[in-house]
C-alpha positions, 0 to 999 in steps of 0.5 A: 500500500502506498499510503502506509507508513512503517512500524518505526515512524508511528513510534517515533512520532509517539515518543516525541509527542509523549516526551513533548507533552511531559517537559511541556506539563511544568508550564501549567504550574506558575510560580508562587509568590515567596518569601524566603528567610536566611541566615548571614552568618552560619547559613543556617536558619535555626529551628527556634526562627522557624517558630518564631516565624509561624507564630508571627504569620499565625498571629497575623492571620496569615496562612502560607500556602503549603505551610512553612518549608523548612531545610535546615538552611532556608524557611520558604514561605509560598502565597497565593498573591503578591499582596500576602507575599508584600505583607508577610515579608513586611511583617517579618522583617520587623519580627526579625529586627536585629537578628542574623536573618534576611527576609527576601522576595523570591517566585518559588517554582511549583513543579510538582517532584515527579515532573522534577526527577526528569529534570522537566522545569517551566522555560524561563520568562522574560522581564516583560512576562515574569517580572523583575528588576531593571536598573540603569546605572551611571559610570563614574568617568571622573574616577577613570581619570583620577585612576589614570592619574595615580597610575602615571604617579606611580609609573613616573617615579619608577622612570625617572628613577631608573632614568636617575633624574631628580625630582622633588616630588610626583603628585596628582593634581586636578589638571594631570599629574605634577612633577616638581623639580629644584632646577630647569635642567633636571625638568627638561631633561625628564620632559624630554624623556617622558615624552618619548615614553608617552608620546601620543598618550600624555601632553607636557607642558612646563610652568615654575612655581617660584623656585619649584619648576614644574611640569605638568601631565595631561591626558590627551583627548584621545587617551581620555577617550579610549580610557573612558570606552574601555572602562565602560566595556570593563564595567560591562563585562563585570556586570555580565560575570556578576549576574551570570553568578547571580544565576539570572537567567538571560539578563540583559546588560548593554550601554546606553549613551557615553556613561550609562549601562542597562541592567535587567534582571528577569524575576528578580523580586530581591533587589537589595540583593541584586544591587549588592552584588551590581554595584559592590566593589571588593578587592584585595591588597597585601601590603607589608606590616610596619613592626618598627612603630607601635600601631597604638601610639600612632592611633592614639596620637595621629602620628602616623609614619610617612612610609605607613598607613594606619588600619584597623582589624576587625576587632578594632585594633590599630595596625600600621601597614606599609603604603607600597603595596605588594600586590593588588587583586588586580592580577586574581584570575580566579576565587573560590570559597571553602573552609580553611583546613588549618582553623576550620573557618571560611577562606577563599582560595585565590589563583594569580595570573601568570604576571601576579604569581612571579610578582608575588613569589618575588616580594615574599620570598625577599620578606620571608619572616615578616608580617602580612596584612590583607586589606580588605577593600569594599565600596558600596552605594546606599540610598539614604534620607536627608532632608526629606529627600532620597540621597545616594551616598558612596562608601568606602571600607578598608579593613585588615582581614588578615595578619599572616607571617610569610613563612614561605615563598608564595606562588600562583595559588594560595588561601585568605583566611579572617573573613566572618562568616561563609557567606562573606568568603562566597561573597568576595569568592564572587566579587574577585572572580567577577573581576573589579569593576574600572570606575564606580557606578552608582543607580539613576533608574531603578524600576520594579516590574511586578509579577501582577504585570508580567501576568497581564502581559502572559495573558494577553500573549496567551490571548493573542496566542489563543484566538489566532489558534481558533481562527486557523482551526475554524477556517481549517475545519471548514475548508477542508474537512477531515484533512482540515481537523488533521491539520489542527491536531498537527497544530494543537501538537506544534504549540506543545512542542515549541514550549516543551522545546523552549522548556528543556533549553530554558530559553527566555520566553518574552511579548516578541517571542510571543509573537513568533509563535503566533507567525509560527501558528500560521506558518504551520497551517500554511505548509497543509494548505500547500499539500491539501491543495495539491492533493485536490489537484491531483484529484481533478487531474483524474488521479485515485484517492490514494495516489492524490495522497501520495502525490500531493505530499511528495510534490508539496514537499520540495516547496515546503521545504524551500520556503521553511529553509528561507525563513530559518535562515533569515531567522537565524541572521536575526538571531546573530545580528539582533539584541534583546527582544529581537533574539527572543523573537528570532528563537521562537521563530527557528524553533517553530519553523523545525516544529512546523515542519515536522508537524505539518508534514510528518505528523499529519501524513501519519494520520492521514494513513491510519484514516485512509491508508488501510482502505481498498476502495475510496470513492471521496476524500473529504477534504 
């Protein structure tokens, strides 16, 4: 029989909509509004908090959806609403004042455990569909250039002593970098040099100051211009390692004008957590203890050694560290966080880069014996009230974390211990892996997309979605009949398939995906129309019902597959070439052009041959 199709197909058509059908189910569960409680110390939530907590929602009246979900490190809290989720985080906060504890937003999924232990999840959705945050954050570009600066002070000192000329002193200054000198001379002669050295990057001009002769570095616009660029690329691509150990899924982080970066981060409810980690910057600097001075005497006088810098331990007392640093966490390629094997408390793991290490191993293995600091440097940005308004306030911490004697030449790994808590070491671990950011950010725009918004967005894309389905089918029904009401179980099908499809690669589903399904929709009736018409050619031509069949699907095909080919590729270049909402838009389309191809010709092919393949004699098809 020609219109038969072997055992193996029907199976494999089977499976793939069985498979389909299973990782497409965790769709129908939406995520629950939560609130999640965790500890900053030990990272764990303890049982007494767990009661704290039901008895304080219990005496508001407030009842968690699957009661309190307890692990030993978190309490997760599911509600019905947002306003619940709002109004018991609120309350928790306030019963929670003064403790260990942080109460945070969260979407908790609600995929059933049997759907879980194949791995089957919701695909993701976009900020415009799930909610979310989105920021836009503003680059310093003043710090690039008092960066830039302090660097060429360093540089210039190091020159013009290999170069053996005298000066008086090297320092920053709000037109560039100054060097002074005792005589014209030695200034011409280190003008002269370090023009050759920077030529192109730093302009030099003399001036005296009495009986000081000075000369005087500025970048040149060029270099001001580049610097700036590749600090807001740096800055970027931080943001980008940050979030991505955030676990956001597809965030969206591109420039905006000279100084500016947009940040959205799809279902994040916890936005104090999120700037955190966004606008925070750690590092590390090792410098050598001062032993000759008393940290003490120079705290409680203010006299503080020129060659030292006064600090302080976390326990408060003074320590008095060397102002060269011996390395900075600039040269840090890679931090993790564990514990330490010799005191059992939270360390990072660090790994130098090449240059890092020979730098490190040399400066320790000439100060063996001596004392180490590690400070600890943290800048963060707050929003603060004064004065009746909302005020943005830059903060700066150094602290020592660690006093270590070298007992050893170090190398390209090595641990830092003297951080509080595990959650801290992570924290850090993050930050330096992340690498730092080239010059301070602070947030401009902050806006809040609810998840009561992303739903009236998912429901108008599911409306659209809906009755452009219905439309298509009644049409289908009613020109075509029984070949129509095939076509629409093959599309019924190809809607299963694309969200089973964007749920197992966890791709982000958007309002311009949306719409590529609903091109999509009409894509895949469009490759039935092409074959049913070829069949009621076939059909006029004189030919028997079941060679129409079998001529209308094999000479429609070579067309279908041209025309789907066409548009993938078109697709494709979108996908390359398109940002944000256009990749989403481009995905959607790429896979429901495969889908719809397999659908439209495989699937219904199938059903038409367990309808009409087995029949000897058919006087009509009813199409």
């Amino acid at each position: 029989m020609i219109n038969q199709y072997p055992l193996w197909k029907y199976l494999l058509i089977v499976v793939v909509v069985a498979v389909g059908a299973l990782y497409a189910m965790p769709n129908l569960y939406p995520e629950d509004p939560a609130v999640q409680i965790s500890n900053t110390t030990t990272d764990e939530v303890d049982e007494a908090t767990r009661r704290q907590v039901e008895a304080v929602l219990a005496g508001r009246g407030l009842n968690p959806k699957t009661g309190v979900e307890y692990d030993g490190q978190h309490v997760l809290l599911r509600f019905d609403n947002t306003d619940d989720q709002l109004q018991a985080a609120d309350i928790l906060r306030t019963a929670l004042m003064g403790t260990q504890n942080v109460v945070a937003l969260n979407l908790a999924p609600a995929t059933p455990d049997w759907l879980r232990t194949f791995n089957a999840r919701p695909m993701s959705l976009g900020l415009d569909l799930r909610g979310g945050v989105h920021f836009l954050m503003e680059v310093d570009m003043a710090a690039v250039v008092t960066a830039s600066h302090e660097r060429y002070v360093g540089e210039f000192r190091s020159l013009l002593r290999d170069e053996r000329i005298r000066y008086l002193s090297v320092e920053r200054a709000s037109e560039g970098v100054v060097v002074r000198f005792r005589d014209a001379a030695e200034r011409d002669q280190a003008g002269d040099f370090l023009r050759r050295e920077y030529r192109g990057d730093l302009d030099f001009r003399s001036d005296q100051a009495g009986e000081v002769f000075l000369l005087i570095a500025s970048l040149t616009q060029d270099t001001l211009t580049d610097q700036r660029r590749l600090a807001l690329q740096q800055n970027i691509t931080t943001l980008r390692n940050r979030v991505n150990e955030l676990g956001v899924a597809e965030p969206i982080i591109q420039q905006q004008g000279e100084d500016r970066i947009v940040v959205q981060l799809p279902g994040v409810q916890d936005t104090a957590r999120a700037k955190e980690i966004l606008g925070a910057t750690a590092t590390l600097e090792f410098r050598l203890v001062d032993e000759e001075n008393d940290p003490f005497e120079a705290a409680a006088t203010g006299r503080v050694p020129s060659a030292s810098r006064l600090y302080r331990e976390r326990n408060g007392n003074p320590v008095l560290l060397r102002r060269q640093v011996m390395l900075t966490g600039d040269y840090i390629v890679d931090a993790a966080s564990g514990i330490a094997q010799d005191s059992g408390g939270p360390a990072v793991f660090i790994n130098l880069d090449a240059q890092g290490a020979r730098i490190f191993s040399r400066v320790t293995g000439e100060n063996i014996g001596r004392l180490m600091g590690t400070v600890f440097i943290e800048t963060k940005t707050e929003t603060v009230e004064e004065n009746g308004e909302m005020v943005r306030r830059t903060t700066r911490t150094e602290e020592v974390i660690n006093v270590a004697r070298i007992q050893d030449q170090l190398g390209r790994r090595f641990q830092i211990t003297g951080l509080e808590s595990t959650r801290e070491a992570r924290n850090l671990a993050l930050l330096l892996r992340a690498g730092a950011l080239a010059a301070p950010m602070t947030i401009v725009e902050e806006r809040t997309v609810g998840p009561s918004l992303g739903r009236d967005n998912i429901e108008r894309g599911f409306n659209s979605v809906v009755i452009g389905f219905i439309l298509v089918l009644i049409f289908m029904a009613l020109y075509y009949r029984v070949f129509g009401l095939v076509a629409n179980v093959a599309l019924a099908l190809n809607l299963v398939l694309i969200v089973s499809v964007l749920s197992m690669l966890q791709a982000t589903l958007t309002l311009p995906g949306i719409a590529g399904i609903v091109l999509t929709v009409g894509m895949a009736v469009d490759a039935n129309v092409l074959i049913f018409e070829r069949i009621r050619e076939e059909l006029r031509n004189g030919n028997s019902p079941q060679a129409a069949i079998a001529s209308g699907y094999d000479r429609a095909f070579s067309t279908i597959v041209d025309a789907n080919i066409t548009t993938l590729i078109a697709a494709l270049v979108l996908f390359m070439f398109g940002t944000g909402p256009i990749k989403g838009f481009a995905i959607t389309l790429s896979i429901g052009i495969v889908i719809s191809m397999f659908t439209a010709i495989l699937v219904t092919r199938a059903i038409i041959n367990l309808i009409y393949g087995r029949r000897r004699r058919i006087k009509a098809l009813a199409i």
